[in-house]
C-alpha positions, 0 to 999 in steps of 0.5 A: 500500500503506497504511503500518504506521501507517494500518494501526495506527490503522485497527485502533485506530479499529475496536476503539474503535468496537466497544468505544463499541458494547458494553454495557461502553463506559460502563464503560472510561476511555480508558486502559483502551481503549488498555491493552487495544488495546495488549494484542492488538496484541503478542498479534498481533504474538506470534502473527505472529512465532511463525507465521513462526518455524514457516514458517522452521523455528525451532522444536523438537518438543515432545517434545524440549522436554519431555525436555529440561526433564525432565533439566534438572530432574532434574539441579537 
C-alpha cells in the first residue's frame, strides 16, 4: 500500500503535468502551481472529512440549522 506521501506527490506530479499541458502553463510561476495544488488538496481533504462526518452521523438537518440561526438572530 503506497504511503500518504507517494500518494501526495503522485497527485502533485499529475496536476503539474496537466497544468505544463494547458494553454495557461506559460502563464503560472511555480508558486502559483503549488498555491493552487495546495488549494484542492484541503478542498479534498474538506470534502473527505465532511463525507465521513455524514457516514458517522455528525451532522444536523438543515432545517434545524436554519431555525436555529433564525432565533439566534432574532434574539441579537
Amino acid at each position: 500500500m503506497p504511503t500518504p506521501q507517494i500518494n501526495t506527490l503522485a497527485s502533485f506530479y499529475q496536476f503539474i503535468g496537466q497544468q505544463l499541458a494547458s494553454e495557461r502553463a506559460a502563464q503560472m510561476s511555480p508558486e502559483l502551481a503549488v498555491a493552487i495544488w495546495r488549494e484542492r488538496e484541503e478542498t479534498r481533504t474538506a470534502i473527505r472529512e465532511g463525507l465521513a462526518d455524514v457516514e458517522a452521523g455528525r451532522t444536523f438537518p438543515a432545517d434545524d440549522v436554519m431555525r436555529e440561526l433564525r432565533t439566534d438572530l432574532h434574539d441579537a
